[in-house]
C-alpha positions as CSV (number, residue, x, y, z in Angstrom):
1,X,0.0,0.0,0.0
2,X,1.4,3.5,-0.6
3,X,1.5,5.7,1.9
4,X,-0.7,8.9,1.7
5,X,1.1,12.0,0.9
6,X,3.4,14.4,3.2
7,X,0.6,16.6,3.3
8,X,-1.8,14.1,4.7
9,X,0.5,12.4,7.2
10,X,1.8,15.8,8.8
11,X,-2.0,17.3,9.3
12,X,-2.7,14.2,10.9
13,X,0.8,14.7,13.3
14,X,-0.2,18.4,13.5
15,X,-4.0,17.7,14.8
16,X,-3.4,15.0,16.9
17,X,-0.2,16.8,18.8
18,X,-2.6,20.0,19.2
19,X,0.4,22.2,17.0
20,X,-0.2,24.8,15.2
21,X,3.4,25.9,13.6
22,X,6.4,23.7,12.2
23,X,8.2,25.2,15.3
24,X,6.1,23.8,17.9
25,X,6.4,20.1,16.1
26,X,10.2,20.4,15.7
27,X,10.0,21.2,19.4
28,X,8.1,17.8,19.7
29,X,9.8,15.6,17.6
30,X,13.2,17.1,19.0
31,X,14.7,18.1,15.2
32,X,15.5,21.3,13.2
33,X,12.9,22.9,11.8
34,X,14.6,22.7,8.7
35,X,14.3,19.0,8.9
36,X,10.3,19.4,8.3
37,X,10.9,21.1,5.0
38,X,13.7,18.1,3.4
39,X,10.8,15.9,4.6
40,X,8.3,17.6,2.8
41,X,10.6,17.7,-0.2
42,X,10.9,13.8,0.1
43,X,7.5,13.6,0.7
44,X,7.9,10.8,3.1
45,X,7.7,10.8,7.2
46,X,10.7,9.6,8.6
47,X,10.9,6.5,10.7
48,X,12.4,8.4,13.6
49,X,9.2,10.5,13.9
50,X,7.2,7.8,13.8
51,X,9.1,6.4,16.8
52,X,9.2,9.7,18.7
53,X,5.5,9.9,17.8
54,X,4.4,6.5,18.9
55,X,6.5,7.1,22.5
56,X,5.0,9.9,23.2
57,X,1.8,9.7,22.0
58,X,0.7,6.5,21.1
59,X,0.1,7.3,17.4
60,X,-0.4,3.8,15.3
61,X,2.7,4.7,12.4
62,X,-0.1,3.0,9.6
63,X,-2.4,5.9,10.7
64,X,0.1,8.3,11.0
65,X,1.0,7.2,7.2
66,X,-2.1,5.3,5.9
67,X,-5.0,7.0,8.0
68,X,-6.0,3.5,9.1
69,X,-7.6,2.9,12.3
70,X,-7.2,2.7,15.0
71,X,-5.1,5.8,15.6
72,X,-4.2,4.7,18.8
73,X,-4.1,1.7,20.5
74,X,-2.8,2.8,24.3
75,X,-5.4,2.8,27.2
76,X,-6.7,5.7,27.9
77,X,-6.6,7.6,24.5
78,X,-9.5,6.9,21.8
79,X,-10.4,8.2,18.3
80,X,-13.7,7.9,17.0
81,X,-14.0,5.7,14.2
82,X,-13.8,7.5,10.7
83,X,-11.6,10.1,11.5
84,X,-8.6,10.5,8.9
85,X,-7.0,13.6,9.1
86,X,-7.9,15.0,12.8
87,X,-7.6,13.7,16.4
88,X,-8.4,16.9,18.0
89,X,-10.1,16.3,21.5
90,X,-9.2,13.1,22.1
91,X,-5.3,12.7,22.8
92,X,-4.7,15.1,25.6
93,X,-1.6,17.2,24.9
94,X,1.4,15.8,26.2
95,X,3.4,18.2,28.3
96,X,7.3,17.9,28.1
97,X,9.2,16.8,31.3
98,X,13.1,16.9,32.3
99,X,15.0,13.6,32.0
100,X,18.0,13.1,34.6
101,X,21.1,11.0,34.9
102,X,21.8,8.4,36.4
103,X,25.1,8.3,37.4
104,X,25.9,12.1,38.7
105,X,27.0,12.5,42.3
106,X,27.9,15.2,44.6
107,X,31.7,15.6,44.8
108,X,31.2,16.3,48.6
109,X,29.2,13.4,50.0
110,X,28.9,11.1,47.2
111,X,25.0,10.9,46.7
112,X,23.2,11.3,44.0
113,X,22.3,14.7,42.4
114,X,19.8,15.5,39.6
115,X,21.0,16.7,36.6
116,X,19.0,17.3,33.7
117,X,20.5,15.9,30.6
118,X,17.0,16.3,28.0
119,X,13.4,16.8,27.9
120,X,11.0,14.9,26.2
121,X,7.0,15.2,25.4
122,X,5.3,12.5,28.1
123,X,1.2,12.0,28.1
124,X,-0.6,12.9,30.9
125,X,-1.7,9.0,31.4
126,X,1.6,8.5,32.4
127,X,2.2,11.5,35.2
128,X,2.4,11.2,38.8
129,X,2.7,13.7,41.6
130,X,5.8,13.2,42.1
131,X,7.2,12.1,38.9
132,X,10.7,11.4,38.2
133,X,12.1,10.6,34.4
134,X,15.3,9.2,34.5
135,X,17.3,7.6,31.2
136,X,18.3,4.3,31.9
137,X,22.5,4.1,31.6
138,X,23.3,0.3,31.6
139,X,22.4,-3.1,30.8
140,X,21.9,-4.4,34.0
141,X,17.9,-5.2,34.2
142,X,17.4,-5.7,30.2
143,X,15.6,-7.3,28.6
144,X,12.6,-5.7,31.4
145,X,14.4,-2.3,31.1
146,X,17.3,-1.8,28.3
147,X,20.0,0.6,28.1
148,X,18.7,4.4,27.0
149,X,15.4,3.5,28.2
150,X,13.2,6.3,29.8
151,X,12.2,4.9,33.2
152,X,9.6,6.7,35.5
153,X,9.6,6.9,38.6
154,X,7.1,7.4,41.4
155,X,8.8,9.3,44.5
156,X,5.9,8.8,46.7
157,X,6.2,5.2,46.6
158,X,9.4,4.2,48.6
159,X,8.4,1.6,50.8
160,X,10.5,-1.2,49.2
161,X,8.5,-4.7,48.3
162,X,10.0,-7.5,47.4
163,X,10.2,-8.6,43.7
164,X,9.6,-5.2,42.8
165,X,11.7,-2.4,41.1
166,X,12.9,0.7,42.5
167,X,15.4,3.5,42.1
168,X,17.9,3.9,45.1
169,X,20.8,6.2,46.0
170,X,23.7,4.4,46.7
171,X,26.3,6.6,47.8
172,X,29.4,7.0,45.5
173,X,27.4,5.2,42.5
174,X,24.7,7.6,41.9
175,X,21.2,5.7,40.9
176,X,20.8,2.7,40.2
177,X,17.9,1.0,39.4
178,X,17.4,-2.7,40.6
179,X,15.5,-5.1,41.9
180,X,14.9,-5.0,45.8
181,X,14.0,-8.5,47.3
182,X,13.6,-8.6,51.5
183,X,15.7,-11.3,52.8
184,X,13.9,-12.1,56.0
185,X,15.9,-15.0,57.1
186,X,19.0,-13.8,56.3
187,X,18.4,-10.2,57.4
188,X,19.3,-8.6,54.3
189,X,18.5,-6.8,51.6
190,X,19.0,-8.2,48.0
191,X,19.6,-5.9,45.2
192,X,19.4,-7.7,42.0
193,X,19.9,-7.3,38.0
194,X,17.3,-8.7,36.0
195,X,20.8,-9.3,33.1
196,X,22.0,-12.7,34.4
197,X,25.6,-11.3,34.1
198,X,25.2,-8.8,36.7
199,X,26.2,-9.5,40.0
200,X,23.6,-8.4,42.6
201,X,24.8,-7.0,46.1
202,X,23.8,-7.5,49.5
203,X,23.3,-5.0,52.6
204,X,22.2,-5.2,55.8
205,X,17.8,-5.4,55.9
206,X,18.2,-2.6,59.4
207,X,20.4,-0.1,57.8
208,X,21.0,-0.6,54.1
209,X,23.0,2.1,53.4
210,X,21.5,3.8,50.8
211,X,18.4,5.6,50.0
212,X,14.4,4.7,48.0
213,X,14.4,7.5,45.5
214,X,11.3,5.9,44.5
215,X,9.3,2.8,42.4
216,X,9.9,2.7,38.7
217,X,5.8,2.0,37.7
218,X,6.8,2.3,34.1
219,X,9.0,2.1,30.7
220,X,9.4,3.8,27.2
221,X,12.1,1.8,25.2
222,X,12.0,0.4,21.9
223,X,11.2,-3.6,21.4
């Protein structure tokens, strides 16, 4: 099937985004502006905004490029059936939140501190109150989370569970993000890679040493 033309595919970007200006979807799809115009010229939509759009959006890439439904497939945002060319009112605009390293510390005491490294556009089905967006730096829990992952992270949830996955301060390493398993019988606490080449570690369950930064409660990476 060939796809619709440049025209058709970016009105559909541009309603469903709520933009009004090649600026604004530059801004979204994190490119030049220029970079609109050699696409238009092609008259193609490159794969990369069809990633960018699917992360942060949801948007199906054969409706994006074909106008087949559905538009979206992601709980929590619907399109009528029908619509082509506009999904106006009924994908909430996303709103674009700071991602921080992982591995920055404080020269003086060796915890973690938050540096802001991007931003990226995040829907509002996936905020919290106290959201943090951090890019995964390693390999150490793929194939569950892989390396440049964006990993959120709910700060009001640190009351570590066992067999869940959290981010934690540990002191001279910055954040890691692991999986925390209580070892009752033993009196410690387990933090474990999901990557079967990664040794875990092992502290002491009464006073760990480091710090719940909060529960990762979800994950944008490509398959």
């Amino acid at each position: 099937m060939k796809p619709d033309t440049f025209e058709d595919a970016y009105a559909r970007i541009q309603s469903a985004t709520r933009t009004r200006t090649q600026t604004e979807i530059a801004a979204i799809l994190g490119i030049k502006q220029s970079s609109i115009s050699d696409a238009k010229k092609k008259n193609t939509v490159p794969d990369g905004w069809l990633v960018t759009l699917y992360r942060g959006f949801g948007l199906e890439p054969d409706w994006i490029l074909y106008g087949q439904e559905p538009a979206c497939r992601r709980e929590g945002v619907t399109f009528p059936t029908g619509v082509r060319e506009t999904a106006t009112g009924y994908a909430a605009p996303p709103s674009r939140v700071t991602v921080y390293a992982m591995a920055r510390t404080d020269p003086e005491t060796g915890a973690w501190a938050r540096e802001g490294q991007e931003t990226i556009p995040l829907l509002e089905s996936l905020h919290r109150s106290n959201l943090l967006v951090v890019k995964m730096d390693n390999v150490s829990m793929e194939p569950v989370i892989r390396r440049n992952a964006y990993v959120g992270i709910d700060c009001d949830d640190t009351r570590l569970r066992s067999g869940e996955i959290y981010a934690l301060d540990i002191p001279g390493e910055g954040l890691v993000i692991k999986r925390v398993v209580r070892d009752l019988e033993k009196q410690r606490l387990a933090i474990l890679a999901d990557n079967p080449s990664h040794q875990g570690q092992y502290l002491p369950l009464e006073n760990p040493g480091v710090t719940p930064i909060g529960k990762a409660v979800w994950v944008i990476q490509e398959l």
